[in-house]
C-alpha positions in Angstrom: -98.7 -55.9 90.1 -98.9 -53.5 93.3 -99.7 -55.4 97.0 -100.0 -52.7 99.5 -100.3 -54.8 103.5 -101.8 -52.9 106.4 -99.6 -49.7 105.4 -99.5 -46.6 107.5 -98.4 -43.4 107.4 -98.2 -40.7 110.5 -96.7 -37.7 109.6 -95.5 -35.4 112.5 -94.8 -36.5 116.5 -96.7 -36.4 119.7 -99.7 -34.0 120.0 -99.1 -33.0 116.4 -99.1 -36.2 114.7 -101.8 -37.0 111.7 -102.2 -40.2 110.4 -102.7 -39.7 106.7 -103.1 -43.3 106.2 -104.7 -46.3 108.5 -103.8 -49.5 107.5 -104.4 -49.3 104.4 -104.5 -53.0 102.2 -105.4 -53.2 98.4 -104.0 -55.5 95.6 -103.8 -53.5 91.9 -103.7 -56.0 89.2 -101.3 -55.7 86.0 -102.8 -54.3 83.0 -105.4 -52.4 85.0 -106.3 -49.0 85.1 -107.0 -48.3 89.0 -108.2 -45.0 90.5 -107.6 -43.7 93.8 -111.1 -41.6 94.3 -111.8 -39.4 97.3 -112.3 -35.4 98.6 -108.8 -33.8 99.5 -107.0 -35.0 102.3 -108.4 -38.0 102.1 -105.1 -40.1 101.8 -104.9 -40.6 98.0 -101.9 -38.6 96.8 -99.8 -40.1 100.0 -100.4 -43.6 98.8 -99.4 -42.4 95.3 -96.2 -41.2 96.7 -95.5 -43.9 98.9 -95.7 -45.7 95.9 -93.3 -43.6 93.6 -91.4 -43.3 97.0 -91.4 -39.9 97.8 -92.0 -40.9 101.3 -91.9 -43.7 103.1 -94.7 -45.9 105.5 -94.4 -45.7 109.1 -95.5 -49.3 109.1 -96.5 -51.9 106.6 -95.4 -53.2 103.4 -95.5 -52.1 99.6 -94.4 -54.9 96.7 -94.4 -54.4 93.4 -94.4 -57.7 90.4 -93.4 -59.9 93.9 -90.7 -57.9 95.1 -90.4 -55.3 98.0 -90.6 -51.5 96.4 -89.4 -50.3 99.9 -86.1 -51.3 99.1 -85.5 -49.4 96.2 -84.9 -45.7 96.0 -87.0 -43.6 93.8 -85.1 -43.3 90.7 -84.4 -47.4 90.9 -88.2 -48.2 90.9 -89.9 -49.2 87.8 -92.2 -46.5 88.2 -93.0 -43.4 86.8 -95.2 -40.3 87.8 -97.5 -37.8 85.8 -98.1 -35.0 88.5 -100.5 -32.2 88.2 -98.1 -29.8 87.0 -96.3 -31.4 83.5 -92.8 -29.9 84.5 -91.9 -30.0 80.6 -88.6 -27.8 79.5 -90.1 -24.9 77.8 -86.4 -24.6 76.0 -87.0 -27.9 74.4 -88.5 -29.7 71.5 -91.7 -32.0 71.9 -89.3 -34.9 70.8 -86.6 -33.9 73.3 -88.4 -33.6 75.9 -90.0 -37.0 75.4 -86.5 -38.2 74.8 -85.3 -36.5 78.2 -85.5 -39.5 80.4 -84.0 -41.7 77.9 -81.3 -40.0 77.7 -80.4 -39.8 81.3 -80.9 -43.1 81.5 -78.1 -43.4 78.8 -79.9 -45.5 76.7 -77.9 -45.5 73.2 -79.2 -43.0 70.3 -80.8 -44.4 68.1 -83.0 -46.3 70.5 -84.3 -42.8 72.3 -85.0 -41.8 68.2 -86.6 -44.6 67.6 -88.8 -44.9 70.7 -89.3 -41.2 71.1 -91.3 -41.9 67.6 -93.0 -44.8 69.2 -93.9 -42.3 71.5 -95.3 -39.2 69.6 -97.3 -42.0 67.0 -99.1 -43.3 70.4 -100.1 -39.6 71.9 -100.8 -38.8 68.3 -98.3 -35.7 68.5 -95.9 -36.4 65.6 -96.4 -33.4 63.2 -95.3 -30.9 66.4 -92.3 -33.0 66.9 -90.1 -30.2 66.5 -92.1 -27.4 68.2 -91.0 -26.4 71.4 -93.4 -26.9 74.7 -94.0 -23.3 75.0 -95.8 -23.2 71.8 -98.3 -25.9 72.1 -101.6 -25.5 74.2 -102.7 -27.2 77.8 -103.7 -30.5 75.9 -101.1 -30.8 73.7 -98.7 -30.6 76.8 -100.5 -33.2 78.4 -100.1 -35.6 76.4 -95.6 -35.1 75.9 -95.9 -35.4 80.0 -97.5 -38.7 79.0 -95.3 -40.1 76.1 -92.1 -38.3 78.5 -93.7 -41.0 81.1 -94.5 -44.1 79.1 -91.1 -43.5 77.1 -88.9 -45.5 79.4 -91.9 -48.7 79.3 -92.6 -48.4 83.4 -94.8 -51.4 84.9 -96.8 -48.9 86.8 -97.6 -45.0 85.5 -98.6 -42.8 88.9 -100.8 -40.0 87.2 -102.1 -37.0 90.1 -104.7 -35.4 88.9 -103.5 -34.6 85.4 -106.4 -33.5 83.9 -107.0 -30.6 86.5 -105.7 -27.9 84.7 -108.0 -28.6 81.6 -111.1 -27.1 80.6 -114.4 -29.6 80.5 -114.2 -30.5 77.4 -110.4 -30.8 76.6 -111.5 -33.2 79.9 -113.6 -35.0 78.5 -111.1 -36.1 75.2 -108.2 -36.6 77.7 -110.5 -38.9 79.7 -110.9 -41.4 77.0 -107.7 -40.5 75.3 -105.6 -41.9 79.1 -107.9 -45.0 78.9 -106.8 -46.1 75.3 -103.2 -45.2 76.1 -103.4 -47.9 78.9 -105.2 -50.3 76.8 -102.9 -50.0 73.6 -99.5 -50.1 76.1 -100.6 -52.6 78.7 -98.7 -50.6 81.3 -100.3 -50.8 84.8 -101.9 -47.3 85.4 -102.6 -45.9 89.3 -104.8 -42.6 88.7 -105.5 -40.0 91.6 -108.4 -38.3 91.7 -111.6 -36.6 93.5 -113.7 -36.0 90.5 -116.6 -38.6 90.2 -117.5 -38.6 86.8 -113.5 -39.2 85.7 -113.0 -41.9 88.1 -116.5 -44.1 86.3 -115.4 -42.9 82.8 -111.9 -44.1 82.9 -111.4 -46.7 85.2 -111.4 -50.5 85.8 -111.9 -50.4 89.3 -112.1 -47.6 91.7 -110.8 -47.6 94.9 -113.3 -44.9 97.1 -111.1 -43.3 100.2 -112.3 -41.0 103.5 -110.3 -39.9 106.5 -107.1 -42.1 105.8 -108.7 -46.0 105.0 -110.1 -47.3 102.0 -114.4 -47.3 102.3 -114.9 -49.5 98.6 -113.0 -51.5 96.2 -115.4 -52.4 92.8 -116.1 -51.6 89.2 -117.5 -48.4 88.4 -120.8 -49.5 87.7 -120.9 -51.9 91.2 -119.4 -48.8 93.1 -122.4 -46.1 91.7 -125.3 -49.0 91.9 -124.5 -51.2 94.8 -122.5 -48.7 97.5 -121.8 -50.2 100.5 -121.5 -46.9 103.0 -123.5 -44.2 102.8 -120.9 -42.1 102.7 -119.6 -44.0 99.2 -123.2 -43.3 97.9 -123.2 -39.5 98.9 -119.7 -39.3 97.3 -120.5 -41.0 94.1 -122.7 -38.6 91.9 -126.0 -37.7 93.4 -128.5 -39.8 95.9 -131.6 -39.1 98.2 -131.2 -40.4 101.0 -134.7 -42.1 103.1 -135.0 -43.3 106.6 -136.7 -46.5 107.0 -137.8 -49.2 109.0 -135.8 -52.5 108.2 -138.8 -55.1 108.5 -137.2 -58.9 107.4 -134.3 -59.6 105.0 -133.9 -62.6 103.0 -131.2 -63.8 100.3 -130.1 -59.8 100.1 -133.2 -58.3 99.4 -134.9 -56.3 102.3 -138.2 -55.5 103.1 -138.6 -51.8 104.2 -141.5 -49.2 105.3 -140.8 -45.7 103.9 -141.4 -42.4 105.9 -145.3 -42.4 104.0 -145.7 -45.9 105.7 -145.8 -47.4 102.6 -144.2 -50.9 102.3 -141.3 -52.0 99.4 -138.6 -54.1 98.8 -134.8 -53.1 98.3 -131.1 -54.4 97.8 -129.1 -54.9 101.5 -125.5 -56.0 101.7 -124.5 -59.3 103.2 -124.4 -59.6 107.0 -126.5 -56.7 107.9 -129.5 -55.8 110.3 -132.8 -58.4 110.1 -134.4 -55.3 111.2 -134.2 -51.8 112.6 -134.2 -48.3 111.3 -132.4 -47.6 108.1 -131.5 -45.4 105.6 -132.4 -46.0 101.9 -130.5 -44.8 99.3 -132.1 -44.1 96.1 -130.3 -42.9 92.9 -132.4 -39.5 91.3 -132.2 -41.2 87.8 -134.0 -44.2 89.2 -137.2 -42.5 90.7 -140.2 -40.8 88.4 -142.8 -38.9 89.1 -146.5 -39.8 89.8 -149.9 -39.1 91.3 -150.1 -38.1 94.9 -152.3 -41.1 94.8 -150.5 -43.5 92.9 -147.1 -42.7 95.1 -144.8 -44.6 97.2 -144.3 -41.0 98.8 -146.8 -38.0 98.6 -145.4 -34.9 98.2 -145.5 -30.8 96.3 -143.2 -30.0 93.9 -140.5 -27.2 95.0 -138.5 -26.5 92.4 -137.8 -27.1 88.2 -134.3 -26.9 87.3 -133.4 -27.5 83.5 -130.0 -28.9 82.9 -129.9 -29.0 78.9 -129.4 -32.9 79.2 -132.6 -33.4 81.7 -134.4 -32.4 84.4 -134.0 -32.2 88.0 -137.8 -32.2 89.9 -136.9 -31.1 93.9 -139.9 -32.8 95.8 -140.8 -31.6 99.4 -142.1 -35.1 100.9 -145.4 -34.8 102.8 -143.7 -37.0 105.1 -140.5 -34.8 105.6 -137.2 -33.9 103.6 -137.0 -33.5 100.0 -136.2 -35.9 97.8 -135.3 -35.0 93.9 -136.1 -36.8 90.5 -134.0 -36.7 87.4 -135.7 -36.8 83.9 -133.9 -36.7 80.7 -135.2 -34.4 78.5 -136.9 -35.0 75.0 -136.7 -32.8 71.7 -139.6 -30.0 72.1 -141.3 -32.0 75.2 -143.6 -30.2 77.2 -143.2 -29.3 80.9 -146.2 -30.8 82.6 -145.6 -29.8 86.1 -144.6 -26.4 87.6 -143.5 -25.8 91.0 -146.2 -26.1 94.0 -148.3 -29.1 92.3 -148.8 -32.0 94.2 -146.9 -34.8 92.8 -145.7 -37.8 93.4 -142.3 -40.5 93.9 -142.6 -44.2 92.4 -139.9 -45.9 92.0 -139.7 -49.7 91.4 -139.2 -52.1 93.9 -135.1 -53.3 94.2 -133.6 -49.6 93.2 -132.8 -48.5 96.3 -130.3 -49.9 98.3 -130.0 -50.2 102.7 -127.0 -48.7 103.8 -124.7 -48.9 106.9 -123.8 -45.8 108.3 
C-alpha cells in the first residue's frame, strides 16, 4: 500500500540543520496494521506527516497503491489522520461530527445519513448519536475521532498517539477495540507510538526507530524474542544484558562462556562474529532461580519486588552486575527467598540471544 525509498528529511540550514530522518525505506502492506515504535524524537511522527503531507522529504520518494503521494496536496490524498488531540466540535452532535467531513466533501445527504450510521454501529456509539461531544467522556471521544476518520473509507488511517490521553485501563479496551476496527474495515492503519506494550498488543508488524533510521522491521513476537540490536532489545520491554565470550557459531546457534566461566549455547543473527566478546541478551521471564551450586551464574539476592502479577528477583552476580528474574505469582504461594540469600540463575540453553552493538 505505502513504499517509502531512501527518504530524508533535514529540517533547518547550515550549522542548524537536524536530520529527523536518514534514508529511511519500508514497504507497509494493505490490510495491515503497522506501528511506528520509538522514544521521542526519534523520527516517527515526521514520517507520519510526510505521509499525510504536512511536510515534505528533502529527498526520496513516498507512493501510495503505485502512485506518487508527493504529488498530491494534503486534502487530495486518500489519507486520513487521528492526532493526539481529537479536535471534535464541542457545538456538535456525535452524528455531525462524524458526518463533518462528509459533508465538506459534498457527498449527497442521504449518503452522510446513511454512512454516518455505518459509522456509530462500527465504534459501537449509536445510542449517544445525538449527544453533543462535550458531554461524552475521553473514550467515548475517541472513538467519534475514529468513525469522523474512517467515515470518508481512506486506504491508509495515520493515528499519533491516540490513546495517550487515556487512563490504563480505558487503554487497554481502546487497544483491542483499534485492532478490530482495522480488522472489520480492512483499511490500512499506520499507528505512532513509543509505548511497548501497545505497539505488541495491537500490531501486525512493528517498525522499531532511533536517532532518525529504522533499527527493526518484524512481528511482535520476532521483534521482543529475536532482536537484532541491542538497543531494539533494551527498548522492547525489559532484558539483562551479559558480556560474553563468542566461542564458535554454527547454523545460528552460538556457543558462548558467561562472566561465571561457565559454557552455554544461544541464538546469533546471520552474518555475525565466529568469535569475540559479546553481549547476551536474556529476557527476565526466561531465567529462574536456582542453587548457587546448580547455576549458570552464582550470585546473592538484592532485592524482592512484588508486582501483583509476579515477581521481580534483582540478583547481584558473583561475577559482576545484576541480573533480574521475573516469576509469576501463584494464589497463596509462599516466598522462599528473602533478600541477601545466595541464589542462583539457570536459564535453558537457546534463550538468550548474541547481539550487535
Amino acid at each position: 500500500m505505502i513504499e517509502i525509498d531512501g527518504v530524508t528529511k533535514i529540517f533547518g540550514t547550515g550549522s542548524t540543520a537536524f536530520r529527523a530522518l536518514d534514508e529511511v525505506s519500508v514497504t507497509i502492506r494493505e490490510n495491515e496494521f503497522f506501528t511506528l515504535l520509538g522514544p521521542s524524537g526519534c523520527g516517527k511522527t515526521t514520517l507520519l506527516r510526510l505521509i499525510a503531507g504536512f511536510e515534505y522529504p528533502t529527498e526520496g520518494r513516498i507512493t501510495l497503491d503505485g502512485g506518487d503521494l508527493l504529488d498530491n496536496p494534503p486534502h487530495r490524498r486518500p489519507v486520513n489522520t487521528v492526532f493526539q488531540s481529537y479536535a471534535l466540535f464541542p457545538h456538535m452532535t456525535v452524528a455531525e461530527n462524524i458526518g463533518f467531513g462528509l459533508e465538506m466533501l459534498g457527498k449527497p445527504r442521504q449518503e452522510v445519513r446513511r454512512t454516518v450510521d455505518e459509522m456509530l454501529e462500527l465504534v459501537r456509539m449509536t445510542e449517544m448519536a445525538g449527544r453533543r461531544t462535550s458531554q461524552i467522556s475521553g473514550g467515548q471521544q475517541q472513538r467519534v475521532a475514529l468513525a469522523r476518520a474512517l467515515a470518508p473509507r481512506p486506504k491508509v488511517l495515520l493515528l499519533d498517539e491516540p490513546l495517550s490521553a487515556l487512563d490504563f485501563k480505558l487503554r487497554k479496551d481502546m487497544q483491542l477495540e483499534l485492532k478490530r476496527l482495522q480488522s472489520e474495515t480492512g483499511i490500512t492503519f499506520v499507528f505512532v507510538t513509543h509505548d511497548q506494550a501497545e505497539a505488541l498488543t495491537m500490531s501486525d508488524r512493528i517498525a522499531v526507530m532511533n536517532e532518525g533510521s529504522i533499527r527493526q522491521i518484524g512481528g511482535p513476537r520476532d521483534i521482543y524474542d529475536h532482536p537484532a540490536e541491542r538497543f531494539v532489545a533494551d527498548f522492547i520491554g525489559d532484558t539483562n544484558f551479559l558480556e560474553a565470550e563468542l566461542l564458535d557459531v554454527s547454523d545460528g546457534r552460538a556457543r558462548i562462556r558467561l562472566p561465571s566461566g561457565t559454557e552455554t549455547e544461544a541464538r546469533t543473527a546471520e552474518g555475525g562474529a565466529a568469535s569475540g566478546h559479546v553481549t547476551l541478551a536474556v529476557r527476565p521471564e526466561h531465567a529462574q532461580l536456582s542453587p548457587p551450586d546448580e547455576a549458570l551464574l552464582p550470585g546473592r539476592l538484592a532485592e524482592v519486588v512484588y508486582f501483583g502479577t509476579d515477581t521481580h528477583f534483582h540478583v547481584d552476580l558473583d561475577a559482576g552486575g545484576r541480573f533480574v528474574v521475573r516469576q509469576q505469582n501463584q494464589p497463596d504461594a509462599a516466598q522462599p527467598r528473602q533478600a541477601g540469600d545466595p541464589v542462583g540463575i539457570t536459564f535453558a540453553a537457546g534463550v538468550g540471544q548474541v547481539l550487535r552493538d
